[in-house]
C-alpha positions as CSV (number, residue, x, y, z in Angstrom):
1,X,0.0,0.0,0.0
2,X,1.4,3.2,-1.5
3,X,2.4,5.4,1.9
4,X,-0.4,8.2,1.0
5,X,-2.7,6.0,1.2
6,X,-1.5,4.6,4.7
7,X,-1.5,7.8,6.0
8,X,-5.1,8.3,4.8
9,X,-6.3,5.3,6.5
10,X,-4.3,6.6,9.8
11,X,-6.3,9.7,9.4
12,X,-9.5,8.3,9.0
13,X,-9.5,6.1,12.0
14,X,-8.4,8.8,14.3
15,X,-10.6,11.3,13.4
16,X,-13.4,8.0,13.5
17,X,-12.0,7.4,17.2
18,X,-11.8,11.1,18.0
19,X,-15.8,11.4,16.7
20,X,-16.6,8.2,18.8
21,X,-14.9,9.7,21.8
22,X,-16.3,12.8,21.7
23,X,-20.1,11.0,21.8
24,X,-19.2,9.0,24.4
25,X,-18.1,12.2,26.6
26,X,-21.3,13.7,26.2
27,X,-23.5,10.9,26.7
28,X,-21.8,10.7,30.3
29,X,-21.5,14.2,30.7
30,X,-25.6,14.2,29.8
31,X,-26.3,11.1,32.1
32,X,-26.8,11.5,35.6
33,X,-29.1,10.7,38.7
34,X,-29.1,11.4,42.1
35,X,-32.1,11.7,44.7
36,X,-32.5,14.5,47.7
37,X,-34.9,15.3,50.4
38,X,-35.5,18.4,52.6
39,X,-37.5,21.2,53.7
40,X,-38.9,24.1,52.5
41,X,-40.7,27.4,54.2
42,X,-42.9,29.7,52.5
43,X,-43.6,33.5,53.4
44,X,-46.9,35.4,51.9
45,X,-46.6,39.2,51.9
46,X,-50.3,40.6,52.1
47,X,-49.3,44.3,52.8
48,X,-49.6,46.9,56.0
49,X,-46.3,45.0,56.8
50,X,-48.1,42.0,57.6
51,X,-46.4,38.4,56.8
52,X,-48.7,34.8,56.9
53,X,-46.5,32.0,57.2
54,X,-47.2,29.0,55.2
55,X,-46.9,25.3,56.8
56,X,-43.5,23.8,55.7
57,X,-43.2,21.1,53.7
58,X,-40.8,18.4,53.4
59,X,-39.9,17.0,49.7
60,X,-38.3,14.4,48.2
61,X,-36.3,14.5,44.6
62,X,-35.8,12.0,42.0
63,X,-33.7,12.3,39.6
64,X,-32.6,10.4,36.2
65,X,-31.2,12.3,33.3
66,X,-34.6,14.2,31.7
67,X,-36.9,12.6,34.0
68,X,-38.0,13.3,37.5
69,X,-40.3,13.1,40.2
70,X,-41.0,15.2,43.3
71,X,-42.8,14.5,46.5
72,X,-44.4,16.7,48.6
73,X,-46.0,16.0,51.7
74,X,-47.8,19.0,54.2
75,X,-48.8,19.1,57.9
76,X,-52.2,19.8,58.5
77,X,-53.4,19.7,54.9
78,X,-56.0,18.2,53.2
79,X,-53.9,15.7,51.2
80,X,-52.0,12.7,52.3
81,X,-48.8,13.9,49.7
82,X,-48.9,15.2,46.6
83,X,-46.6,14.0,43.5
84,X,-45.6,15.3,40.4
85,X,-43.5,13.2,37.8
86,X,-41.8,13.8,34.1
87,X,-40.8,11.2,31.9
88,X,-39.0,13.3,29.5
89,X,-42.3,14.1,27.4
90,X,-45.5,14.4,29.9
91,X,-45.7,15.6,33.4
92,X,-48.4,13.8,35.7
93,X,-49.7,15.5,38.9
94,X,-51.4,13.1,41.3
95,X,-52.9,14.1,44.8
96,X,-54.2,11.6,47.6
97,X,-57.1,12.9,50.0
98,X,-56.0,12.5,53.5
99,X,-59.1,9.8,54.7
100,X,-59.7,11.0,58.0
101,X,-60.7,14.6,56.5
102,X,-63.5,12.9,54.7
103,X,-64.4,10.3,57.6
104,X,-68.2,11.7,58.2
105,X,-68.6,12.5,54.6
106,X,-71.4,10.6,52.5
107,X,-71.1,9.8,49.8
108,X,-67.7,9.6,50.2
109,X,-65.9,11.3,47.8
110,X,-62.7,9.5,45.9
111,X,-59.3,9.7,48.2
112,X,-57.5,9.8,44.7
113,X,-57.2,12.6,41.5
114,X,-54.6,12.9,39.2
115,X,-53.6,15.5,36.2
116,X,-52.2,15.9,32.9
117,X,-50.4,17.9,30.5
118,X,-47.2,18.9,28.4
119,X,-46.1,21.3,30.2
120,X,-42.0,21.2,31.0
121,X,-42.4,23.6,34.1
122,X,-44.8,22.3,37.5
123,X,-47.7,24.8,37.8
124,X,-47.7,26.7,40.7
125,X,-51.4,26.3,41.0
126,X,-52.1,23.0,42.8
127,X,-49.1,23.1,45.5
128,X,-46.8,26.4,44.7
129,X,-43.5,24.8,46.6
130,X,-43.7,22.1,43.9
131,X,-42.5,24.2,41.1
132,X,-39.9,26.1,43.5
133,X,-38.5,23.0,44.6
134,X,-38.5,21.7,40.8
135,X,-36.1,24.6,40.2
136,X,-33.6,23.9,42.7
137,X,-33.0,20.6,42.0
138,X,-34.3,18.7,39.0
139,X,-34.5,22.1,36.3
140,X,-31.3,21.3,34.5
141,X,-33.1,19.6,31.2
142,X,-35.0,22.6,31.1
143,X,-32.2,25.4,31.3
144,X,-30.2,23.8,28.4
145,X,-33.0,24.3,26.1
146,X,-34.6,27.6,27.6
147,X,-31.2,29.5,28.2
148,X,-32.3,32.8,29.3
149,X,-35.6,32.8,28.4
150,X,-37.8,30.8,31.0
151,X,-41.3,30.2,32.1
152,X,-41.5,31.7,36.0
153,X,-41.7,28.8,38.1
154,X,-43.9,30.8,40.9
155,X,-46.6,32.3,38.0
156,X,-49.9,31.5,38.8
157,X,-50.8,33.0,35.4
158,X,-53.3,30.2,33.7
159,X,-51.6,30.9,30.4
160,X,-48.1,30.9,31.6
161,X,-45.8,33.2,29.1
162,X,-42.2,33.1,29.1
163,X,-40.0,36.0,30.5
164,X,-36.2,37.2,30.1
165,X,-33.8,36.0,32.9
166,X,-30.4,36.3,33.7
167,X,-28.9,32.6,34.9
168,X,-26.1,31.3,36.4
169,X,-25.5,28.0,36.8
170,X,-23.2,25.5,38.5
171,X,-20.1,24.6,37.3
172,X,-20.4,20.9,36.8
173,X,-21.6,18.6,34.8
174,X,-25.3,18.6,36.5
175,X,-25.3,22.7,36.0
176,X,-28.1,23.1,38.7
177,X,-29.3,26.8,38.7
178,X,-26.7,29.4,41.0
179,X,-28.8,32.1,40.4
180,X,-31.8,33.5,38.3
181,X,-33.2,36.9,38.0
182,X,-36.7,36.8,36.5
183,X,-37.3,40.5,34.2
184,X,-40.7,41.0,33.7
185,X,-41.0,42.3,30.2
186,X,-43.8,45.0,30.8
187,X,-46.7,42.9,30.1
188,X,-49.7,41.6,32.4
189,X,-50.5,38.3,30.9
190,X,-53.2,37.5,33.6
191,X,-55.6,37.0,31.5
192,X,-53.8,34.5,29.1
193,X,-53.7,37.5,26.6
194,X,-50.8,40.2,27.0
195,X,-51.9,43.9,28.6
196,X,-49.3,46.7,29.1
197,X,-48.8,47.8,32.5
198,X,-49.0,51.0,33.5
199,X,-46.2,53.1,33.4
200,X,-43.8,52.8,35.2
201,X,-43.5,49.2,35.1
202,X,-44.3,49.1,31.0
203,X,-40.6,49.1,30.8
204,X,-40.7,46.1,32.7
205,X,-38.8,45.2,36.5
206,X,-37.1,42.8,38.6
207,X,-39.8,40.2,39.0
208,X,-38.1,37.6,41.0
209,X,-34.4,36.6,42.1
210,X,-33.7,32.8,43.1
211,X,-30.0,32.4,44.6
212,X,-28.1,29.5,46.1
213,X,-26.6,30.0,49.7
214,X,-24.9,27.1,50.1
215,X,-23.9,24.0,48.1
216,X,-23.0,20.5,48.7
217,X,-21.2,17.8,46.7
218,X,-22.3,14.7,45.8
219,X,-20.3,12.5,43.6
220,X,-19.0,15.3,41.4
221,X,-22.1,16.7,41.7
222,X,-23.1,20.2,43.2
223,X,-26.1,20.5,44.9
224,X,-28.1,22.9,46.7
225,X,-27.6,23.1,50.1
226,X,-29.5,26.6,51.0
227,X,-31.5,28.4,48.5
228,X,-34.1,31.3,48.5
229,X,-36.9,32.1,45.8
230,X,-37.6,36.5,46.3
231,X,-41.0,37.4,44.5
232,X,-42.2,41.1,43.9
233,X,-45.1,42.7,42.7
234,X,-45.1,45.6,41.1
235,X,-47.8,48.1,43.5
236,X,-48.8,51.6,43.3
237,X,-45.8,52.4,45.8
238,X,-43.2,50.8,44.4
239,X,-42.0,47.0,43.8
240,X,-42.8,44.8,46.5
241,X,-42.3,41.6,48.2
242,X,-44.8,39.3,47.5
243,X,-43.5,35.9,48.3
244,X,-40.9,34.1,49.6
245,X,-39.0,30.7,49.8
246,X,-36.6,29.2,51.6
247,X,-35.1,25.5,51.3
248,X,-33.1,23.7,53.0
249,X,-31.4,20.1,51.8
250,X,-30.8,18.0,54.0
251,X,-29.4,14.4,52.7
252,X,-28.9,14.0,49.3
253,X,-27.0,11.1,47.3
254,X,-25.4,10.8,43.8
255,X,-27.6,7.5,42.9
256,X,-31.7,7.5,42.5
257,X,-33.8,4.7,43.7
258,X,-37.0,4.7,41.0
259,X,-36.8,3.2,37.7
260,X,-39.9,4.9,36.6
261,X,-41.1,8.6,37.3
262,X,-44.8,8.3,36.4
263,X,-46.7,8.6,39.9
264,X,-48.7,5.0,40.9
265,X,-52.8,5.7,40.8
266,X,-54.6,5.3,44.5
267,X,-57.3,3.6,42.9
268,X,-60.5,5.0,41.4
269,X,-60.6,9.1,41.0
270,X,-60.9,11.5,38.5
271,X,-58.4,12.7,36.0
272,X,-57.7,16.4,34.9
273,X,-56.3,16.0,31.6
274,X,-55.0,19.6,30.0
275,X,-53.1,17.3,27.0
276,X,-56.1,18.3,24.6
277,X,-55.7,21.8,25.3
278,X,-55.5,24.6,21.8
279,X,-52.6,25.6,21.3
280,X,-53.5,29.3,20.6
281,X,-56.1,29.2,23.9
282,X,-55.9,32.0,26.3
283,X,-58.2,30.1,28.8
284,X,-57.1,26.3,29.4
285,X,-59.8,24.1,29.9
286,X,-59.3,20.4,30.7
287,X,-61.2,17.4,30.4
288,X,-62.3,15.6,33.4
289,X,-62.9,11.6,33.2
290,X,-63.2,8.8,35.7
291,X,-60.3,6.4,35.9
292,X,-58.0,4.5,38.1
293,X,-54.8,4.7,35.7
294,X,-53.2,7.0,33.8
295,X,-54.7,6.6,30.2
296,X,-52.6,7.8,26.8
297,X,-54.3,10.2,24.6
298,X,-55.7,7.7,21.8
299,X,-57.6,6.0,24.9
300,X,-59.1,9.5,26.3
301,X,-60.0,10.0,22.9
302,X,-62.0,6.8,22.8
303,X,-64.2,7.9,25.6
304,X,-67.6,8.5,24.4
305,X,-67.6,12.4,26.5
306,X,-64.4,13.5,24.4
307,X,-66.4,15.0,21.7
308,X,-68.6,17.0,24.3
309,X,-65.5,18.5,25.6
310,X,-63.7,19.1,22.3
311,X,-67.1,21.3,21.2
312,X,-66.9,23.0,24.8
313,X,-62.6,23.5,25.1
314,X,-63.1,25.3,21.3
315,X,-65.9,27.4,22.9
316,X,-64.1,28.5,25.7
317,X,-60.9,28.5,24.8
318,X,-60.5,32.7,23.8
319,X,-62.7,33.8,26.8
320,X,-61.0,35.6,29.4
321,X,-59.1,33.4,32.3
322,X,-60.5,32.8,35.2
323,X,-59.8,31.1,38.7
324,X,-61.6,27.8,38.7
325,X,-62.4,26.4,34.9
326,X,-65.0,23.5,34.4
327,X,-64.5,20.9,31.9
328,X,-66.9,18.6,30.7
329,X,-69.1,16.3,32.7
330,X,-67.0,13.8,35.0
331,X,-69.3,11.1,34.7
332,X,-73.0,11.0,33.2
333,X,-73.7,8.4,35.3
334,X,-72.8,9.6,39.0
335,X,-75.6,11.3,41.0
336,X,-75.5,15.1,41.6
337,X,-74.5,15.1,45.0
338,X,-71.6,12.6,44.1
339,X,-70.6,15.3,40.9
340,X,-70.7,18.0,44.0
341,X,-68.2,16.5,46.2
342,X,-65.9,15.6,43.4
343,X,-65.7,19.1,42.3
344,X,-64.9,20.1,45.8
345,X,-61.7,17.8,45.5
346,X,-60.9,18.4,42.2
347,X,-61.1,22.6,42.7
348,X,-58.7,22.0,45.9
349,X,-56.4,19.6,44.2
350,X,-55.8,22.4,41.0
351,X,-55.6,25.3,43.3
352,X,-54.2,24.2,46.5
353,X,-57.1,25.4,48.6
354,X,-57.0,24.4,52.7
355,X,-58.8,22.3,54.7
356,X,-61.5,25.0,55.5
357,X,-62.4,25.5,51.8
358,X,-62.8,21.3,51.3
359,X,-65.1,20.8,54.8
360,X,-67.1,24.2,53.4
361,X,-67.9,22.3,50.2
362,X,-69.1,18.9,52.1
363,X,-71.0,20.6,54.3
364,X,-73.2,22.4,51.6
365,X,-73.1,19.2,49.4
366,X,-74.8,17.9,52.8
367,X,-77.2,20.3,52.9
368,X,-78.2,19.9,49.8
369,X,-78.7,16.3,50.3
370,X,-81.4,17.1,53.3
C-alpha cells in the first residue's frame, strides 16, 4: 500500500475514534441521577407590613437524566402527599385525600385525582412549593433548552408566558441553577392575553431573584444546600415583596432509587387531563374523566364524553381566564351530589385550597342532600 494512502487510513481512524470519543463524553457528561430530600418554608406578603406563614413542607427529589419526580407531603393539609412526575415528554400530577378529613362525609368522595399535561415547568397552581423546589434541584433539562428565556416557576398565570432571565448555573456537569433573576417584560399576561402595564412598570422590572446560599457535593455533583426564591409585585408604591421561599437540603445522594417517574394511581378518582388543550387558547380548559390509571391520549380520545368536551374547550378557549375552569361532565352516570363532592376535591387539588375550603364544600353538598 502506496504510503499516502497509509497515511489516509491513519487519518480516517483517528478522526473516526476522535468522533466516537467525543459522543461518548457527552452521553456521560448528559447522564446523571441522584435523589434528595429536605425542607422548604414559604412566606406570603399581604401588605400593612403584615407576613402569613405557610406550613412547611418536606420533599423528596428524584432524579434520572430528563426525568424526575417530586414528593411533597404537608402538615395539617388536606392531602396525604402530593406528587408530580416527568418522563422526559408528559408531566403527571397526582394528589391523595388525607381519609380522616372525609371520615363523616357521605357519599364519600374519591381519596385519589390525578392530572395531565405537556407542560416542562410544575404549575404553581395546585401546591406552589412544587415548582420552587423543581427549580432547585431537578431544572437542568429545562435550562439547556430555555437558556435565558424561561417560564416563571412561581406564576400562577393560567396561560403561563415566558419572561427574560439572567442565569447562572453550576459549574459541573449537572449545571443546577446558582442564580436567576426573573425580568418581567412590561406585560400583564393574567388573562392568558398580553396587557401593558402601567407606566412605570411598562418598561418592565425585577420580577423575582432565586439564589443558592450554600452547596454540597455529591459524587462530582453540586447540589443545593441553602436556596431562596424573592417574588415582587409591582404596586402603586413601588416593587414589592410578595412571596418568599426558603429550602433547606438535608441528605442527598449521587444515585436515584425509582426506575420509573410516572406517579402509581390510589385507585379509582378523576383525571384532569390539559393534554387536549388549543394551542393558541388564552383560557385552558381540561377534560375531566373517571379512571384508576393513567390513560394515553388515543384511549381518552375513545371515551364516548371526548367529543362533548372538544365542542366545549373550542368554545371557551378565547374567553377571558379565570380562577376555577369547568371541563366537561366527570361522569353522566354519577348522582349530583356525588358530581358536587368531586368538584370540591378536584377545585382544591388544582388550586391548593385548605382544609377550610374542602369541609365548606361537604358541608353544603350535605345540605343539599337534606
Amino acid at each position: 500500500m502506496p504510503f499516502s494512502d497509509l497515511m489516509n487510513v491513519f487519518y480516517l481512524r483517528n478522526v473516526s475514534l476522535a468522533i466516537v470519543i467525543g459522543w461518548l463524553s457527552v452521553i456521560r457528561a448528559d447522564a446523571y441521577e441522584y435523589e434528595a430530600d429536605g425542607i422548604l418554608d414559604g412566606e406570603n406578603f399581604v401588605g400593612s407590613g403584615r407576613v402569613v406563614k405557610e406550613e412547611p413542607v418536606s420533599f423528596k427529589v428524584y432524579v434520572r437524566d430528563c426525568q424526575w419526580l417530586i414528593h411533597i407531603t404537608q402538615q395539617n393539609a388536606h392531602t396525604k402527599y402530593m406528587e408530580v412526575g416527568f418522563d422526559g415528554n408528559t408531566m403527571y400530577y397526582s394528589s391523595m385525600l388525607d381519609e380522616k378529613l372525609i371520615a363523616d362525609v357521605k357519599p364519600k368522595p374519591p381519596l385519589w385525582a390525578g392530572g395531565l399535561s405537556f407542560d416542562v415547568v410544575p404549575f404553581n397552581g395546585s401546591v406552589p412549593n412544587m415548582p420552587v423546589v423543581w427549580l432547585a434541584l431537578a431544572s437542568s433539562c429545562y435550562l439547556n433548552d430555555a437558556k435565558s428565556n424561561l417560564i416563571p416557576a412561581y406564576s400562577t398565570d393560567e396561560i403561563r408566558a415566558s419572561m427574560p432571565a439572567i442565569v447562572v448555573r453550576m459549574n459541573d456537569a449537572l449545571k443546577l441553577p446558582q442564580s436567576i433573576i426573573y425580568l418581567d417584560d412590561g406585560f400583564d399576561w393574567h388573562l392568558g392575553t398580553p396587557h401593558k402595564r402601567q407606566p412605570p412598570y411598562d418598561t418592565g422590572f425585577t420580577n423575582a431573584i432565586y439564589s443558592v446560599n450554600v452547596v454540597t457535593n455529591i459524587g462530582g455533583y453540586v447540589l443545593p444546600r441553602q436556596f431562596t426564591l424573592d417574588v415582587f409585585l409591582a404596586a402603586s408604591t413601588g416593587i414589592a415583596p410578595y412571596t418568599k421561599y426558603s429550602g433547606i437540603v438535608n441528605n442527598a445522594r449521587a444515585e436515584c432509587s425509582l426506575t420509573n417517574f410516572i406517579p402509581e394511581t390510589g385507585g379509582v378518582g378523576f383525571m384532569n387531563d390539559f393534554r387536549f388543550v388549543s394551542t393558541d387558547a388564552t383560557r385552558k380548559t381540561g377534560f375531566y374523566y373517571h379512571t384508576n390509571r393513567w390513560m394515553n391520549t388515543n384511549e381518552v380520545e375513545a371515551l364516548t364524553s371526548f367529543s362533548n368536551y372538544t365542542i366545549m374547550e373550542r368554545r371557551e378557549k378565547n374567553e377571558p381566564a379565570v380562577g376555577i375552569v369547568h371541563g366537561n361532565e366527570v361522569n353522566a352516570t354519577a348522582s349530583p351530589a356525588a358530581l358536587r363532592v368531586v368538584r370540591c376535591f378536584l377545585y382544591a387539588f388544582i388550586f391548593g385550597s385548605g382544609v377550610v375550603f374542602i369541609l365548606l364544600c361537604f358541608r353544603y353538598n350535605n345540605k343539599r342532600n337534606i
